[in-house]
Backbone as a chain_set.jsonl record, in Angstrom:
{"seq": "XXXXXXXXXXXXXXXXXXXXXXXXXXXXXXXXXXXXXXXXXXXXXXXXXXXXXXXXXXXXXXXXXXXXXXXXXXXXXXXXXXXXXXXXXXXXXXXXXXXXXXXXXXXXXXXXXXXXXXXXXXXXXXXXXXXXXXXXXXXXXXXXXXXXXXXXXXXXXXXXXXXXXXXXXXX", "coords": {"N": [[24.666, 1.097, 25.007], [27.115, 2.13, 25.013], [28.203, 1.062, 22.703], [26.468, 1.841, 20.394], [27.468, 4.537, 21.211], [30.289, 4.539, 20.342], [29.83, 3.632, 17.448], [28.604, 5.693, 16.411], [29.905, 8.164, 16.448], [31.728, 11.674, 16.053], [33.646, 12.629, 13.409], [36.918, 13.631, 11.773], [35.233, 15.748, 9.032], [32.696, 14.868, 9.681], [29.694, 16.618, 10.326], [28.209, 15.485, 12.889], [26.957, 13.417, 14.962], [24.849, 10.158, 13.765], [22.481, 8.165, 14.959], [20.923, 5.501, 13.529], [18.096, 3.735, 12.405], [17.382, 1.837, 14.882], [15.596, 0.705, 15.808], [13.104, 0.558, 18.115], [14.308, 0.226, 20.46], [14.293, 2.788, 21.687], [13.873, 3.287, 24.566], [15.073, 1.796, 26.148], [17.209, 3.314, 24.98], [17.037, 5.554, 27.016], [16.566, 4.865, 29.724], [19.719, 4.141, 29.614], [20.833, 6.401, 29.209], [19.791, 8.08, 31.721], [21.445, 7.475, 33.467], [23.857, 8.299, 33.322], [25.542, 11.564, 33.691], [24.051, 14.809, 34.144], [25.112, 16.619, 32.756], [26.553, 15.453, 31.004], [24.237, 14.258, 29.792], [23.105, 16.451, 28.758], [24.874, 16.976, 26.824], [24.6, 15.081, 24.503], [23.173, 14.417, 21.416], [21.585, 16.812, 19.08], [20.686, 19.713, 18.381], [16.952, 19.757, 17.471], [15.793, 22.274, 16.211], [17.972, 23.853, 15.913], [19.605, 21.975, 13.767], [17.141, 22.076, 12.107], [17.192, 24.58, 10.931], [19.668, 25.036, 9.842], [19.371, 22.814, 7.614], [16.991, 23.923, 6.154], [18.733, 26.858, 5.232], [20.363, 25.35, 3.841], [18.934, 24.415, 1.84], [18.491, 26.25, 0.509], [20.157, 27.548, -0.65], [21.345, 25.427, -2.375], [18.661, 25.679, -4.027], [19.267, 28.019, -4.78], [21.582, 27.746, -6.401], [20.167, 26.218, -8.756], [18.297, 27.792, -9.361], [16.473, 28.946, -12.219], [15.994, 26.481, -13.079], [13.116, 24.588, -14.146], [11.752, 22.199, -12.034], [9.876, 20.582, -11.271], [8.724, 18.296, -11.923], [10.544, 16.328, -11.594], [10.1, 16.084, -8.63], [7.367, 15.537, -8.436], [6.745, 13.81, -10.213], [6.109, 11.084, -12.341], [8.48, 7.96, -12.492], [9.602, 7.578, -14.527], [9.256, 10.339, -15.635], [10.665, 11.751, -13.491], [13.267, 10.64, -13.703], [13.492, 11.967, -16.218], [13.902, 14.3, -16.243], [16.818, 14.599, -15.058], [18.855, 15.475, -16.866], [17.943, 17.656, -18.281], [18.348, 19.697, -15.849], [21.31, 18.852, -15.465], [22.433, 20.474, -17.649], [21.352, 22.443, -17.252], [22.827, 23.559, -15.131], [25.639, 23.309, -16.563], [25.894, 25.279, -18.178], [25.574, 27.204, -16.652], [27.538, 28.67, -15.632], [30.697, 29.439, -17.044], [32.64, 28.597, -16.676], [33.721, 25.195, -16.111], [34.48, 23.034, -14.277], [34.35, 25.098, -11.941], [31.267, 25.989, -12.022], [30.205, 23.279, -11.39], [31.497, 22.82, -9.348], [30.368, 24.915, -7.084], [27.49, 23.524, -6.917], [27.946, 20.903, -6.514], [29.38, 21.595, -4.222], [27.442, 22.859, -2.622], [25.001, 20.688, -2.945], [26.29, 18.408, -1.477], [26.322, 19.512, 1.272], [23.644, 20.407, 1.771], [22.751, 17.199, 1.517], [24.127, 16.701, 3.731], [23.28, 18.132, 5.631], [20.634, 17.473, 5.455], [20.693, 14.617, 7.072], [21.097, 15.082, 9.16], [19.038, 16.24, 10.483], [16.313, 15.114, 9.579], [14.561, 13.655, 11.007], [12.516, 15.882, 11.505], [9.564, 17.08, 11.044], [9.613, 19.488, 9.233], [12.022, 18.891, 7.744], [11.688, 16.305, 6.438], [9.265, 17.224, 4.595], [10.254, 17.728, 2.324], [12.022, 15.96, 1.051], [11.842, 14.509, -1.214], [12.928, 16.899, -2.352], [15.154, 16.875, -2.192], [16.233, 14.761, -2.669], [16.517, 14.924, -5.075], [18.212, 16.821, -5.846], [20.06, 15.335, -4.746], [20.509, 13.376, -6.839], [20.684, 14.945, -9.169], [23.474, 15.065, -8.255], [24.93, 13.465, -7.95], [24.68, 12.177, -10.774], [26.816, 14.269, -12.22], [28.708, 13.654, -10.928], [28.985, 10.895, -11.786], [29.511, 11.417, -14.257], [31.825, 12.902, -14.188], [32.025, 15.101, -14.204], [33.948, 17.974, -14.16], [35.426, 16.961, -12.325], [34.167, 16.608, -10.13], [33.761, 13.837, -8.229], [33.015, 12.494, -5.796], [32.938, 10.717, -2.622], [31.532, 9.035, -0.442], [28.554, 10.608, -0.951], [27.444, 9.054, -2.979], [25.86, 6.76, -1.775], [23.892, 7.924, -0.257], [22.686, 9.137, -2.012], [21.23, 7.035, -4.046], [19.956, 5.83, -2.201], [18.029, 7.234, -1.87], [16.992, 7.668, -3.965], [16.158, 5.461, -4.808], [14.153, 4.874, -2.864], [12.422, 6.893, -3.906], [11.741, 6.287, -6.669], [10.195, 3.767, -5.833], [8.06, 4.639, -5.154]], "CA": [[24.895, 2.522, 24.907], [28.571, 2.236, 24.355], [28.201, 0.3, 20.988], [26.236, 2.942, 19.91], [28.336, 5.607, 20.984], [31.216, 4.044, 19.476], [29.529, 3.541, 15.82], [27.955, 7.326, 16.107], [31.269, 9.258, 16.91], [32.179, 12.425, 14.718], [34.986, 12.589, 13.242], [37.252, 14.146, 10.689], [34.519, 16.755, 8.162], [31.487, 14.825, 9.923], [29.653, 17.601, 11.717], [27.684, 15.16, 13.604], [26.875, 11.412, 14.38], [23.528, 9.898, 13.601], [22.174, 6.834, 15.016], [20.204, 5.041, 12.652], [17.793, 1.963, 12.424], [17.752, 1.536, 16.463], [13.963, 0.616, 16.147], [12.379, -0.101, 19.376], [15.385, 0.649, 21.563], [14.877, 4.144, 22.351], [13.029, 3.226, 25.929], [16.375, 1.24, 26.863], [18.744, 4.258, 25.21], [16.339, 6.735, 27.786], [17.183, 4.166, 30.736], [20.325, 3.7, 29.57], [21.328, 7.885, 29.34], [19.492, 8.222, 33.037], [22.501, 6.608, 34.493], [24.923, 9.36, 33.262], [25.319, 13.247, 34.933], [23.237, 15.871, 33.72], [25.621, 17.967, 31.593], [26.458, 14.282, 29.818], [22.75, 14.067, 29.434], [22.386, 17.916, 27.828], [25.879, 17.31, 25.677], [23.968, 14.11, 23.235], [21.98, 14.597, 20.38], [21.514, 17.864, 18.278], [19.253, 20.385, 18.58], [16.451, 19.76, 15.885], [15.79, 23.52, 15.771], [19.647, 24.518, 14.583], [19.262, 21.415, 12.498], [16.008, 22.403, 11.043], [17.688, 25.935, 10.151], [21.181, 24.781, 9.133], [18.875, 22.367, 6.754], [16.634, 25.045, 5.386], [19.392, 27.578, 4.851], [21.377, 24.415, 2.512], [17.86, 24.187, 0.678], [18.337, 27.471, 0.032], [21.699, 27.437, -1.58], [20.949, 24.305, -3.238], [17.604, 26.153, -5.123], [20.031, 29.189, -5.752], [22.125, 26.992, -7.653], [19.626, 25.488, -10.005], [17.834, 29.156, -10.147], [15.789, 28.962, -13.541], [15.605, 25.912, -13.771], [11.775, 24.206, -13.586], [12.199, 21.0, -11.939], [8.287, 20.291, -10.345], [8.246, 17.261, -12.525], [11.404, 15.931, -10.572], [9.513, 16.244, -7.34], [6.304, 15.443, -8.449], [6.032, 13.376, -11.269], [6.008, 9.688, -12.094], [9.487, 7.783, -12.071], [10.213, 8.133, -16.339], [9.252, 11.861, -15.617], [11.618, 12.432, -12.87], [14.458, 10.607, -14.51], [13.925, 12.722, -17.768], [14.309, 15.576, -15.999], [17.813, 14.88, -14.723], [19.902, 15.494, -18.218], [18.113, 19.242, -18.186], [19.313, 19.657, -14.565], [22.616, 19.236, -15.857], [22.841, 21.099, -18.989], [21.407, 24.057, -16.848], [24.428, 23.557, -14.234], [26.398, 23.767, -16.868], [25.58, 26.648, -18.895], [25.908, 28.934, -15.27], [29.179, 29.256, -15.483], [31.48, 29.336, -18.418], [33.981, 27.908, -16.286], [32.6, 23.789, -15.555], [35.196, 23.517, -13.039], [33.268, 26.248, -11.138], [30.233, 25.951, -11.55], [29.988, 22.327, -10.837], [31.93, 22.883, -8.378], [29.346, 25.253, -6.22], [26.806, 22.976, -7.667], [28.522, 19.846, -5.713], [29.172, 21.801, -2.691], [25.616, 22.837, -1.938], [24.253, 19.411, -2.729], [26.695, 17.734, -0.483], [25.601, 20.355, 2.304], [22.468, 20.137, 1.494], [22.189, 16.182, 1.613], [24.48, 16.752, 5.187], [22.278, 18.905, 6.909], [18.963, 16.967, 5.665], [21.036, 13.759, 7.426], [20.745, 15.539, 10.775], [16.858, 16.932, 10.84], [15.424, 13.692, 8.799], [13.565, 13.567, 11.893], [11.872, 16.615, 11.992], [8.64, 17.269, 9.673], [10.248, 20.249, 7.686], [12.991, 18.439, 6.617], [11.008, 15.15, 5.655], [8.643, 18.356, 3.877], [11.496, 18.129, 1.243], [12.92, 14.757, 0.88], [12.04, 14.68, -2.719], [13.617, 17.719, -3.51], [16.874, 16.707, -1.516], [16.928, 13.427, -3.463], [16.357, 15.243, -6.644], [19.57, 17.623, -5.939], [21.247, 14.38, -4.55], [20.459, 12.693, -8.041], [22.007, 15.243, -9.908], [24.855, 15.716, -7.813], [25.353, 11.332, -8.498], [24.766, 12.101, -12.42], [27.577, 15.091, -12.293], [30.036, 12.719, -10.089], [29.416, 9.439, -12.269], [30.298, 11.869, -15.903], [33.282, 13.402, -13.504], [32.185, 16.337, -14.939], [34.445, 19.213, -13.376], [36.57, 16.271, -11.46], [33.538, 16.76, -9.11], [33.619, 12.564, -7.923], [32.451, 12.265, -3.789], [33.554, 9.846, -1.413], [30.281, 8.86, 0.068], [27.007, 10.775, -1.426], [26.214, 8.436, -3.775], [25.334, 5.85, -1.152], [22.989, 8.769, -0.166], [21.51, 9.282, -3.628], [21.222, 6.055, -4.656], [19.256, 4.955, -1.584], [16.946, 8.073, -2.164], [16.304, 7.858, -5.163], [15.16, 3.779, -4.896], [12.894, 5.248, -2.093], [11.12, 7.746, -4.413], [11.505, 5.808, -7.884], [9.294, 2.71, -5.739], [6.775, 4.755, -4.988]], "C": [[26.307, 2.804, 24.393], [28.816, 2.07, 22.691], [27.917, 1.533, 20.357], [26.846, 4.166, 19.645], [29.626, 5.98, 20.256], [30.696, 4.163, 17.569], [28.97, 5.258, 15.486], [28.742, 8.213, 16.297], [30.822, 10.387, 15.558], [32.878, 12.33, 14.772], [35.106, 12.773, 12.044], [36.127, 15.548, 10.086], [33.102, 16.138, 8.657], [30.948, 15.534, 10.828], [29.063, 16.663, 12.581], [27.573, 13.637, 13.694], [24.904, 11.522, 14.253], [23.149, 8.374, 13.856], [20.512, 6.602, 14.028], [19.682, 3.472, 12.655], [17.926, 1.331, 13.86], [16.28, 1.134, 16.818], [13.953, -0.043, 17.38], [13.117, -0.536, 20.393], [15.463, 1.946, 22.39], [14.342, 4.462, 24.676], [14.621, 2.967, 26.655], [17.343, 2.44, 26.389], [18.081, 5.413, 26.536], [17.344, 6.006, 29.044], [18.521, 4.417, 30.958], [21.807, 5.275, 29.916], [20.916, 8.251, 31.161], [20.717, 8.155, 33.813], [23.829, 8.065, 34.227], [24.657, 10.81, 33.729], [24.506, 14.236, 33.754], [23.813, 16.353, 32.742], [26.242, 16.765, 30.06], [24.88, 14.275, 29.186], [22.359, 15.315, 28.787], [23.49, 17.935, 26.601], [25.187, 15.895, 24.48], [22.718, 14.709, 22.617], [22.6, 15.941, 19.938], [20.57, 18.391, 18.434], [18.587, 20.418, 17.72], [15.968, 21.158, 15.581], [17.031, 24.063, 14.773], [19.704, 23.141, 13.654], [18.897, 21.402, 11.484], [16.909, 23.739, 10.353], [18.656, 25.815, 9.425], [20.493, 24.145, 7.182], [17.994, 23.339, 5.805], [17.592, 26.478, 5.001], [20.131, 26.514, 3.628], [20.48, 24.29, 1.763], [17.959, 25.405, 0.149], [19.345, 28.171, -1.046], [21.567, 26.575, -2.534], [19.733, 24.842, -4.362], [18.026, 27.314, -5.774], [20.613, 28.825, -6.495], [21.788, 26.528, -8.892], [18.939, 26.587, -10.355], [17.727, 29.124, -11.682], [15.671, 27.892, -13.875], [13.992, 25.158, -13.201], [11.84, 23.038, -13.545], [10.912, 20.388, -10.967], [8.293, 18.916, -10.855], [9.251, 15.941, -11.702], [10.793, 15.882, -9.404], [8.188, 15.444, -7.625], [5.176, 14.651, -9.311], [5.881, 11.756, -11.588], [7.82, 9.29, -12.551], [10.167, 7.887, -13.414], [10.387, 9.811, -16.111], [10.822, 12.257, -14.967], [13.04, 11.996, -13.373], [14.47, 11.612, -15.718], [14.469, 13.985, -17.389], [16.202, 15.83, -15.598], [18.522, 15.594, -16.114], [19.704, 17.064, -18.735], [18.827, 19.629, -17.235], [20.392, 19.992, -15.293], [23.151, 19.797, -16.8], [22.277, 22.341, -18.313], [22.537, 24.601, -15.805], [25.329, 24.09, -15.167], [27.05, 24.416, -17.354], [25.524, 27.602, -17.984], [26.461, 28.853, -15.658], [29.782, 28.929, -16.786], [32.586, 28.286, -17.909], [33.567, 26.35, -15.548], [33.399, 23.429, -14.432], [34.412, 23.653, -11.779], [32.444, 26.254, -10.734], [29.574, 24.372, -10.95], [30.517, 21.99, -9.535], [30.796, 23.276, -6.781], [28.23, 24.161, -6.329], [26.774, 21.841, -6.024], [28.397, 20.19, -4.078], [27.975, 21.81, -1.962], [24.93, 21.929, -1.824], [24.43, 18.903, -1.311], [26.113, 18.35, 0.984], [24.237, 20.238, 2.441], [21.948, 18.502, 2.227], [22.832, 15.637, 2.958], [23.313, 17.404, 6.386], [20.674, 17.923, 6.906], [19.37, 15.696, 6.382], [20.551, 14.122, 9.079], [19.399, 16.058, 11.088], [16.445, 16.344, 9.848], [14.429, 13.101, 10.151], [12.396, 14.369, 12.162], [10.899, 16.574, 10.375], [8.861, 18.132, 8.921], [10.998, 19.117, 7.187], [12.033, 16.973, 5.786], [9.792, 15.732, 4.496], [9.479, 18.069, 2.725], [12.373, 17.099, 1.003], [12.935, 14.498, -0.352], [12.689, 15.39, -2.872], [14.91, 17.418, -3.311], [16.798, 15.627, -2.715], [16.837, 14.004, -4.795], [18.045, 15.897, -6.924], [21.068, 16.56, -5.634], [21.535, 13.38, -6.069], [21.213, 13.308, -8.987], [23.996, 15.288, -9.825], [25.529, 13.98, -8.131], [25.324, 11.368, -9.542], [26.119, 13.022, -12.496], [28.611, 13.889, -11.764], [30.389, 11.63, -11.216], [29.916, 9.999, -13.807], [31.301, 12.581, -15.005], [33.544, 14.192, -14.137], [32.998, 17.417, -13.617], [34.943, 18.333, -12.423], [35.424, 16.218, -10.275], [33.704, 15.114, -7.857], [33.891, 12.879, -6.293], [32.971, 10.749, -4.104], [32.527, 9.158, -0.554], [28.694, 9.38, -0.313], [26.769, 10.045, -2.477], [25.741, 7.2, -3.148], [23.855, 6.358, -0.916], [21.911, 8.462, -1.256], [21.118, 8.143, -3.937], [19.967, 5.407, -3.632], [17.897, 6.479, -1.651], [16.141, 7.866, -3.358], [16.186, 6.202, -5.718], [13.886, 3.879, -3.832], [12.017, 6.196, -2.995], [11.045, 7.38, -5.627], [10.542, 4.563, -7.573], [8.292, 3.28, -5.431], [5.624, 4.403, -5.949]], "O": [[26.566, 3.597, 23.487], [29.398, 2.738, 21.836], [28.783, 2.244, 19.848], [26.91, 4.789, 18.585], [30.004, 7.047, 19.773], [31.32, 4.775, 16.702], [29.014, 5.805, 14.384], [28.227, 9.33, 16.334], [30.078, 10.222, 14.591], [33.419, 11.973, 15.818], [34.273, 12.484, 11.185], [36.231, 16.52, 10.835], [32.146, 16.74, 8.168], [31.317, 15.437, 11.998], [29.515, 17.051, 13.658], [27.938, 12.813, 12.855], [24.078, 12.402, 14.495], [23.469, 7.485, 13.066], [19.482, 7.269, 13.934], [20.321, 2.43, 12.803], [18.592, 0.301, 13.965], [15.838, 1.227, 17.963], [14.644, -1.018, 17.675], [12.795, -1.456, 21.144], [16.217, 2.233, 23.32], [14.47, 5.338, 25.531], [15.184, 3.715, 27.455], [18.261, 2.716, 27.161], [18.958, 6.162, 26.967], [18.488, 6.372, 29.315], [18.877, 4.824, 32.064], [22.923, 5.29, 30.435], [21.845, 8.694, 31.837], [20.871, 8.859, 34.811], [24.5, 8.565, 35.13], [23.536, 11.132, 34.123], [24.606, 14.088, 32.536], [23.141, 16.584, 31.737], [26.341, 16.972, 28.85], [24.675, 14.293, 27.972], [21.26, 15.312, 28.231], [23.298, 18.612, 25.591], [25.635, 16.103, 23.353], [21.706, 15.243, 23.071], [23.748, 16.276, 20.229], [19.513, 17.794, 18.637], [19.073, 21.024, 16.765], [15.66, 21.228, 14.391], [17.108, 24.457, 13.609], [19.916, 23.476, 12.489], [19.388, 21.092, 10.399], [17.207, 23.675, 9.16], [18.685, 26.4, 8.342], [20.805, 24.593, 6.079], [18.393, 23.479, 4.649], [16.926, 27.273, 4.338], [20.405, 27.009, 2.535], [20.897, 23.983, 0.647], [17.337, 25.543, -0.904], [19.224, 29.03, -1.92], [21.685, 27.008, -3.68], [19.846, 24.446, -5.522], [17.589, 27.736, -6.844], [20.465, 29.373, -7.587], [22.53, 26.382, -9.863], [18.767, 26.708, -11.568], [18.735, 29.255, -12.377], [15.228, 27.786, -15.019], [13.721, 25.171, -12.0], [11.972, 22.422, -14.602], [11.178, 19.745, -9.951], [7.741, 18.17, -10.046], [8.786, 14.868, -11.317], [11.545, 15.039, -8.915], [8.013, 14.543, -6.805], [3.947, 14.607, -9.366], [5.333, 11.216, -10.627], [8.488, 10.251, -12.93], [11.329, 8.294, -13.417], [11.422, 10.43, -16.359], [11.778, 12.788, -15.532], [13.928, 12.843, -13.471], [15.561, 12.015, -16.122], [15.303, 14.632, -18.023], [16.789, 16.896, -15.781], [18.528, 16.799, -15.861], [20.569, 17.72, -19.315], [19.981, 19.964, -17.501], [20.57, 21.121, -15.749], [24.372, 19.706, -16.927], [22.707, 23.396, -18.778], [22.985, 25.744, -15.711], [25.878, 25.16, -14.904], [28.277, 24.5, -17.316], [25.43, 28.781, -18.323], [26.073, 28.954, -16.822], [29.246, 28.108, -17.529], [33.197, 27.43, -18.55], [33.099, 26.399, -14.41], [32.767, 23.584, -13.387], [33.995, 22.849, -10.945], [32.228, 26.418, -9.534], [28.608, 24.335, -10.189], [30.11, 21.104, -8.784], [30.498, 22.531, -5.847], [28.107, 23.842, -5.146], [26.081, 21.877, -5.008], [27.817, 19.634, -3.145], [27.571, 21.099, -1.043], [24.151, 21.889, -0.872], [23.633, 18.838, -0.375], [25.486, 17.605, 1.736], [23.82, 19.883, 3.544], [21.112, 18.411, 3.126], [22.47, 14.563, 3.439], [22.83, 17.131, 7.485], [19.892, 17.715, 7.833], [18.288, 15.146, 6.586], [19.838, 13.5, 9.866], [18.965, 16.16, 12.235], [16.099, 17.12, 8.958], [13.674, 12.134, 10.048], [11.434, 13.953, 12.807], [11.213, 16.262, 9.227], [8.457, 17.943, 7.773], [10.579, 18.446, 6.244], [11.878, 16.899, 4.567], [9.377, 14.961, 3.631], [8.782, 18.52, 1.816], [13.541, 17.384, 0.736], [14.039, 14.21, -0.816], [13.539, 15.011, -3.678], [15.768, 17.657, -4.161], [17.456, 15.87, -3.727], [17.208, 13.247, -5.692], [18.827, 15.599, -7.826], [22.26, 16.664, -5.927], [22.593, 12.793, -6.296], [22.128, 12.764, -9.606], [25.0, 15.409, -10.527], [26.66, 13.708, -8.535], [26.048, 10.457, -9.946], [26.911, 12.271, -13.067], [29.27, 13.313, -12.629], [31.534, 11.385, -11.593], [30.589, 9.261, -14.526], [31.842, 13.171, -15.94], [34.627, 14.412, -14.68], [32.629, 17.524, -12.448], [34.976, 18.916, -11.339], [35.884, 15.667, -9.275], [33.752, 15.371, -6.654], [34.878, 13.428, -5.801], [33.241, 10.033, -5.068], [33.147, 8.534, 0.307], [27.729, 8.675, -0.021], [25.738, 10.364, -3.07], [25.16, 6.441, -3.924], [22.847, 5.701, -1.177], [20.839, 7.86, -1.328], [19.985, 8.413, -4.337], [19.133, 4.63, -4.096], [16.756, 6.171, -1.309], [14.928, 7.909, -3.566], [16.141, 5.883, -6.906], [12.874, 3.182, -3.898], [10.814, 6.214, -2.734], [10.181, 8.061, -6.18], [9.976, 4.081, -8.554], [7.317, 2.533, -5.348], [4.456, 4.587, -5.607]]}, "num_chains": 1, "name": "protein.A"}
């Protein structure tokens, strides 16, 4: 339980921790939480309700951003398809705004938010409802970073993207 708690801290801009890959431990973390006081036992975890909402409000920002553009084939199509689609993606990013800066800027933010909040309610069946489209917005937001268009370059989401988008290019 410690280990755990230790590797799952927040800290710094992470709103939350996330234990991950704990298969066929959660009987012993139940046991293992029993032992601590009640208000320890109501302060772990996250609520997957304000999860779920935090996550569907960043999908929501994230589809205002790409507003006009038609990206079903990205979601829905075979793995040539959904790559072709990235290179529109980003030529409609970057025709919002006059200023690339700017608009890649919002662009970036919402992803990153976006591919934060779906980190914390990846448990719940909305958010897994939408794991394509997250990895689609996380794909562009890894094509925008790696041309360092608008200086945009992250610090961690393209571990994200990268492992999304080898989960929905093997399908």
């Amino acid at each position: 339980m410690q280990a755990i708690a230790r590797v799952n801290r927040v800290f710094r801009d992470k709103p939350a921790a996330l234990a991950v890959d704990y298969i066929g431990i959660a009987a012993e973390l139940k046991a293992a939480l029993s032992h601590y006081s009640p208000t320890d036992q109501a302060e772990t975890g996250i609520d997957e309700v304000e999860a779920v909402a935090a996550f569907l409000d960043a999908l929501d920002v994230g589809r205002a951003q790409i507003h006009g553009f038609d990206y079903p084939a990205a979601l829905h199509g075979t793995p040539s398809e959904r790559l072709a689609v990235l290179p529109g993606a980003i030529e409609h990013i970057l025709a919002k705004d006059r200023d690339i800066d700017t608009g890649t800027k919002h662009f970036h933010e919402a992803a990153a938010a976006l591919i934060k909040t779906y980190k914390l309610a990846s448990g719940s069946r909305q958010a897994t409802e939408h794991a394509e489209e997250v990895a689609f917005f996380a794909a562009v937001r890894s094509s925008l970073d790696k041309l360092d268009i608008g200086g945009t370059r992250s610090d961690g989401g393209s571990d994200f993207a990268i492992q999304q988008l080898i989960n929905i290019f093997t399908k």
